[in-house]
C-alpha positions, 0 to 999 in steps of 0.5 A, a space after each residue: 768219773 769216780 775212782 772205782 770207775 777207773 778201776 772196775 769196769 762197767 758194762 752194758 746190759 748186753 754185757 753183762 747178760 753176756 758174762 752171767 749167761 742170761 738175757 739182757 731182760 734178765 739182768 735189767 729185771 734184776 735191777 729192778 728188783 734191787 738184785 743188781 746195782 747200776 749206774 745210769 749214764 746221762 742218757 739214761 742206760 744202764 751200767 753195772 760193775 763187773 766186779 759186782 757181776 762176777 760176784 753175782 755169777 759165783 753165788 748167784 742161785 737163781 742162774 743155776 736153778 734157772 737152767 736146771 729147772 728150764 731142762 726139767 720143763 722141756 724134758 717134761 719132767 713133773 715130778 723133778 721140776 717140782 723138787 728143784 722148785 721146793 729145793 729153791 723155796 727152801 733155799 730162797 725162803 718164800 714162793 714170792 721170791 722163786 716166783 720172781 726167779 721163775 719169772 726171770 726163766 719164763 723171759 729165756 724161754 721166750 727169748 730162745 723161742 724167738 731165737 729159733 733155739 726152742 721148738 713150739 713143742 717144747 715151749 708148750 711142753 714146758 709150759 705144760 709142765 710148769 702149771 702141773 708142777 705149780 698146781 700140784 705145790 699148791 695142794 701141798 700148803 694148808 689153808 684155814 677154812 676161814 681165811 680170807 680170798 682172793 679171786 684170780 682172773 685174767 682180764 677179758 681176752 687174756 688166756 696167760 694163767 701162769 702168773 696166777 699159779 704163782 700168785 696161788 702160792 704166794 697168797 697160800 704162803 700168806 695165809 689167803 685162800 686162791 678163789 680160781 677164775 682162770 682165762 677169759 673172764 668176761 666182765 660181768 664175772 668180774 664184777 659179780 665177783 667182787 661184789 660177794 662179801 666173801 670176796 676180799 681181793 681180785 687180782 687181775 693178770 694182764 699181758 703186754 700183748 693181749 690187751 691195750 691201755 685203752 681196754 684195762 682203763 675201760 676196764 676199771 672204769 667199770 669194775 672200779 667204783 663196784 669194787 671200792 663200794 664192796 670194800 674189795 681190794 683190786 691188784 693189777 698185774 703182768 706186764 699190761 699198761 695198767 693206769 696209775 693210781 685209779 680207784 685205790 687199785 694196787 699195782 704191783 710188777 712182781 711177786 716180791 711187791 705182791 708178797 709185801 702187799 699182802 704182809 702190810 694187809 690186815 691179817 683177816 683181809 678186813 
């Protein structure tokens, strides 16, 4: 033991979710995007100074602007949902990165949901009014006619588009045109699509709970080769068990590593 271990008390994840007011997802999902500092003990858990949380809870916005905007939602108010997501753009500086705090939200309100302290009416409301909100930002960021696109698709059987309507904003931010296939897109739509020259990505959204490793390897067994002789760029995402490092795919975990992605691209998506 170090001495600033004898002097600043570590905590569990548990605790500190307890101390900022969040779930321990959170702050584990905080971690890894490099927000939060831990130590892993020798069986592998995680611990975190308390001193740092408590810095963290005094300047930390992305708490705040997720309990203000999680009222907004239930309540189902568009229209100041949309001003505290544009008030944490222009504090935060990019959509990739208010993308990753909505993120943090989206896992509260799943937890309250299973908790018993949110009604199914108001998880759908708030749902609801989030895809309204992000949906109508969008219309708000101009693209140039001859930007490159980018197909959005959730994989086969998948019905979850939130994700997507981040992902439009953080490729408009980018300077990419969104192509929209939506839920449930059938494989042969996949695949005709990323044979279309004008097509320069797919981005795919899979969840943990509609999809199997066994289905995404399938998959890109099948959409993989098309898409590598089209010279199409393949991004997985969400929260499903993508296999690693298959036919040049690009795996990212959240909207930051999407955003990076897209700025290491070539301008044009040539």
């Amino acid at each position: 033991m170090n001495d600033r271990e004898t002097t600043d008390p570590l905590l569990s994840s548990t605790q500190a979710a307890r101390l900022l007011g969040v779930h321990a997802a959170s702050i584990k999902r905080w971690s890894d995007q490099g927000k939060l500092k831990c130590i892993r003990t020798p069986g592998g858990h995680r611990r975190f100074f308390k001193s740092e949380l408590q810095a963290l809870s005094g300047q930390s916005k992305t708490v705040d602007f997720c309990q203000n905007l999680l009222k907004a939602l239930i309540s189902g108010n568009q229209l100041n949902s949309e001003a505290i997501l544009l008030d944490h753009w222009g504090q935060m500086g990019r959509w990739e990165v208010v993308g990753d705090d909505v993120g943090i939200m989206l896992e509260e309100i799943g937890t309250a949901w299973l908790a018993g302290r949110l009604k199914i009416s108001e998880e759908h409301i708030a749902s609801e009014t989030l895809m309204r909100s992000l949906s109508r930002i969008k219309t708000m960021i101009p693209n140039r006619p001859t930007a490159p696109l980018c197909a959005l698709a959730t994989v086969p059987g998948d019905e979850h588009t939130l994700a997507l309507s981040i992902c439009e904003l953080v490729l408009a931010e980018h300077d990419w045109q969104p192509l929209w296939l939506g839920r449930f897109s059938p494989i042969e739509v996949l695949i005709e699509i990323v044979k279309r020259p004008e097509v320069n990505m797919l981005a795919l959204s899979a969840s943990a709970f509609s999809c199997t490793p066994a289905s995404l390897g399938a998959l890109l067994r099948e959409i993989g080769p098309i898409a590598l002789a089209a010279d199409t760029e393949i991004i997985l995402g969400g929260s499903g068990a993508w296999p690693k490092d298959v036919y040049a795919t690009h795996r990212v975990k959240s909207y930051t590593e999407f955003g990076k992605l897209l700025r290491q691209l070539p301008a044009n998506g040539e």
